[in-house]
DRENPA-3360 file (N, C-alpha, C; in nm, 2 decimals, always signed):
BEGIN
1 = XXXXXXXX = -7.11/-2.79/-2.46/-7.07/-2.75/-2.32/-6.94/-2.67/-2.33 ~ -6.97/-2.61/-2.30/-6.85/-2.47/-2.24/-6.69/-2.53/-2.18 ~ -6.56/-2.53/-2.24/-6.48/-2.58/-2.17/-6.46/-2.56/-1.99 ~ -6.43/-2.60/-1.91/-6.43/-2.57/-1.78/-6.35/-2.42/-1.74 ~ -6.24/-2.42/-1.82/-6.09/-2.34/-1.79/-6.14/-2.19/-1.89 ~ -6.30/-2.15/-1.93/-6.25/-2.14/-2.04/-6.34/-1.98/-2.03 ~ -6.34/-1.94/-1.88/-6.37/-1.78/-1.87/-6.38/-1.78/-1.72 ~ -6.55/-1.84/-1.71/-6.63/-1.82/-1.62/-6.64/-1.94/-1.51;
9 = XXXXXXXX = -6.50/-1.95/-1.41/-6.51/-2.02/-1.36/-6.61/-2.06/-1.20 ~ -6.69/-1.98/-1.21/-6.78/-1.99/-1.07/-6.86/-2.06/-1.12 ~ -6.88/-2.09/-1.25/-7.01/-2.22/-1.34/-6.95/-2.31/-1.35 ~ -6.83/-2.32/-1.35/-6.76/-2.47/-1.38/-6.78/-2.55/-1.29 ~ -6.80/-2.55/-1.16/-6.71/-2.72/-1.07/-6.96/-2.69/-1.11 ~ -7.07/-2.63/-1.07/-7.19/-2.69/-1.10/-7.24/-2.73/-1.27 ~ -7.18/-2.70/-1.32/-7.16/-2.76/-1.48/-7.11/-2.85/-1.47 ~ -7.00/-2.86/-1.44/-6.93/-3.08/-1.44/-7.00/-3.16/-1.36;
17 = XXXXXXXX = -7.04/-3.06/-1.25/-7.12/-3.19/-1.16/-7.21/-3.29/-1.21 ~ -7.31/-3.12/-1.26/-7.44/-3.22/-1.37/-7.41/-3.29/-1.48 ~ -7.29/-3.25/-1.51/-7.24/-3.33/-1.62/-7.19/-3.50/-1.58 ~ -7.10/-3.50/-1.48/-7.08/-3.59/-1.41/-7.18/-3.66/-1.39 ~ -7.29/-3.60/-1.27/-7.42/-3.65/-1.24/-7.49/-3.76/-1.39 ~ -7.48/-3.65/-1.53/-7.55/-3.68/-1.63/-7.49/-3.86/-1.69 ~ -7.36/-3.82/-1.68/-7.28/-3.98/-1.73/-7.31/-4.10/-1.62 ~ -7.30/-4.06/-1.53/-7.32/-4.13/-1.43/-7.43/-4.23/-1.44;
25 = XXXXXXXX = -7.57/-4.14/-1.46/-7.72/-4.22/-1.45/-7.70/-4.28/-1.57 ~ -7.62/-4.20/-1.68/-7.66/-4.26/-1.76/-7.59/-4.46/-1.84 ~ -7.49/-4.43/-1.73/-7.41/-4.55/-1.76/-7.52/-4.72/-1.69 ~ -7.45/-4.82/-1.73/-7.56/-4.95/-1.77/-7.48/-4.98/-1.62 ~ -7.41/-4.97/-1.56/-7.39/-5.00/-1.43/-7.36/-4.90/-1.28 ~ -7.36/-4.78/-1.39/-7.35/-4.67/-1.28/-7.20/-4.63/-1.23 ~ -7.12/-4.73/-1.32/-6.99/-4.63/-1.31/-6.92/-4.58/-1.43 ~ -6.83/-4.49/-1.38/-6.77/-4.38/-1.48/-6.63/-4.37/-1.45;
33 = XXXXXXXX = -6.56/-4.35/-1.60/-6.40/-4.39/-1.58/-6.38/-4.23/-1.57 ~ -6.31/-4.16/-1.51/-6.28/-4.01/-1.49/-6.21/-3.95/-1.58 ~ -6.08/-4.07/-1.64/-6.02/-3.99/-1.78/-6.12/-3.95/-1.88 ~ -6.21/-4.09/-1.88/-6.32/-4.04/-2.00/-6.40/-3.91/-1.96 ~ -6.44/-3.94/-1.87/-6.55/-3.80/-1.83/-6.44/-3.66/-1.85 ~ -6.28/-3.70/-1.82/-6.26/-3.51/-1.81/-6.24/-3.51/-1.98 ~ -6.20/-3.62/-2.06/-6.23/-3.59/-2.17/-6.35/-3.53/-2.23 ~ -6.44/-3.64/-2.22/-6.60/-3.58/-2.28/-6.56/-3.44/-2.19;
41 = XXXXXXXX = -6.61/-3.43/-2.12/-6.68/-3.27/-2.10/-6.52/-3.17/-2.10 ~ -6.46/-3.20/-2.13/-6.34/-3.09/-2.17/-6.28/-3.04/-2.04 ~ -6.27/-3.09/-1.91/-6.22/-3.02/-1.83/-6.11/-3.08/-1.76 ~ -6.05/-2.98/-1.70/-5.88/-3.06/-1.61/-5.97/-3.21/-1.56 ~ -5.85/-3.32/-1.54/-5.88/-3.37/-1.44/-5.85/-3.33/-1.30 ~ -5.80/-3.27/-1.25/-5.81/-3.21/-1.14/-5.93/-3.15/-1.08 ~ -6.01/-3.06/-1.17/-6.10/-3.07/-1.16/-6.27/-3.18/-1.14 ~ -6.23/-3.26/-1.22/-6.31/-3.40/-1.24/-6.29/-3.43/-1.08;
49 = XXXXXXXX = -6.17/-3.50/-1.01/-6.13/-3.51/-0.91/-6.20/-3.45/-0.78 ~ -6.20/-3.34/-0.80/-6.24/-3.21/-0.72/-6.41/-3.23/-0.68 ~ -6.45/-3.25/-0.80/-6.61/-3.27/-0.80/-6.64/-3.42/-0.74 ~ -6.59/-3.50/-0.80/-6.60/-3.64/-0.74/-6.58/-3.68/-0.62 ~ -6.50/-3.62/-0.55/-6.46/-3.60/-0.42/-6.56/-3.55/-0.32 ~ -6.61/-3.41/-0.41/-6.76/-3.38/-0.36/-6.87/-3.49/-0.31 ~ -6.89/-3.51/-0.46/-6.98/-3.64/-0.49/-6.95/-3.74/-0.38 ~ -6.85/-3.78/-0.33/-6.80/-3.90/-0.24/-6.84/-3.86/-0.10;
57 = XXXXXXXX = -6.83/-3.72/-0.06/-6.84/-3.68/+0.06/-6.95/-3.65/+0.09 ~ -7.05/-3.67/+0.01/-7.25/-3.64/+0.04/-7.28/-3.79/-0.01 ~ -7.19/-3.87/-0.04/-7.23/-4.03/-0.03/-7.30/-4.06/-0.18 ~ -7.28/-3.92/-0.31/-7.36/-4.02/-0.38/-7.30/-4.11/-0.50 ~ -7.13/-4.11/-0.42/-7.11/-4.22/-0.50/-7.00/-4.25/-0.42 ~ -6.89/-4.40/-0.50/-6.79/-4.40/-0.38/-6.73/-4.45/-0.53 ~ -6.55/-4.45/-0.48/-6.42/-4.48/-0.55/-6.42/-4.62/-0.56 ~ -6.41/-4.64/-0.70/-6.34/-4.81/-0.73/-6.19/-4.80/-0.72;
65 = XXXXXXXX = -6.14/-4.72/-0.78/-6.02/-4.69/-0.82/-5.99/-4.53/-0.80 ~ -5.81/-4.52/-0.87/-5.80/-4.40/-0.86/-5.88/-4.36/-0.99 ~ -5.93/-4.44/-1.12/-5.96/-4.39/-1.20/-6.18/-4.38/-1.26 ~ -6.15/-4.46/-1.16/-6.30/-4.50/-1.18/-6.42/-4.50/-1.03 ~ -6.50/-4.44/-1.04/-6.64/-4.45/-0.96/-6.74/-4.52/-1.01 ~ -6.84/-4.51/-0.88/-6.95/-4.57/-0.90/-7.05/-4.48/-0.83 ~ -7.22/-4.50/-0.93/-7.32/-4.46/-0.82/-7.33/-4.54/-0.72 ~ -7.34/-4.51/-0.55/-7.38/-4.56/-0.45/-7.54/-4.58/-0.48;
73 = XX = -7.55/-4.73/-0.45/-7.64/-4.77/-0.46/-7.70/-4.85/-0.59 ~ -7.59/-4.85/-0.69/-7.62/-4.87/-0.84/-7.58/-5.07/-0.85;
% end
């Protein structure tokens, strides 16, 4: 995967999503630490933030922390 910062940013915030999206399902309880994820997928956390926020505001997940989410519903 393509760094976030790293040309073509009108693909970035739908590239982390699914990427986001991807860690997400794929975790054994359905949450995700955000330092880890902006690490894996190489992008600001600010951006991680940004998307998750998203994510929080169409309900498909909600905040444990400032550092960690969860899938709604998981």
């Amino acid at each position: 995967m393509k760094p976030a910062g790293s040309g073509d940013d009108q693909s970035a915030v739908p590239t982390l999503t699914k990427g986001l999206v991807r860690m997400l399902e794929s975790s054994q309880d359905g949450k995700l630490d955000l330092k880890a994820a902006s690490q894996e997928l190489k992008a600001p956390r600010s951006t991680i933030d940004y998307v998750s926020t998203i994510l929080e505001g169409i309900q498909f997940l909600k905040r444990i922390s400032s550092d960690v989410v969860q899938m709604t519903g998981a």
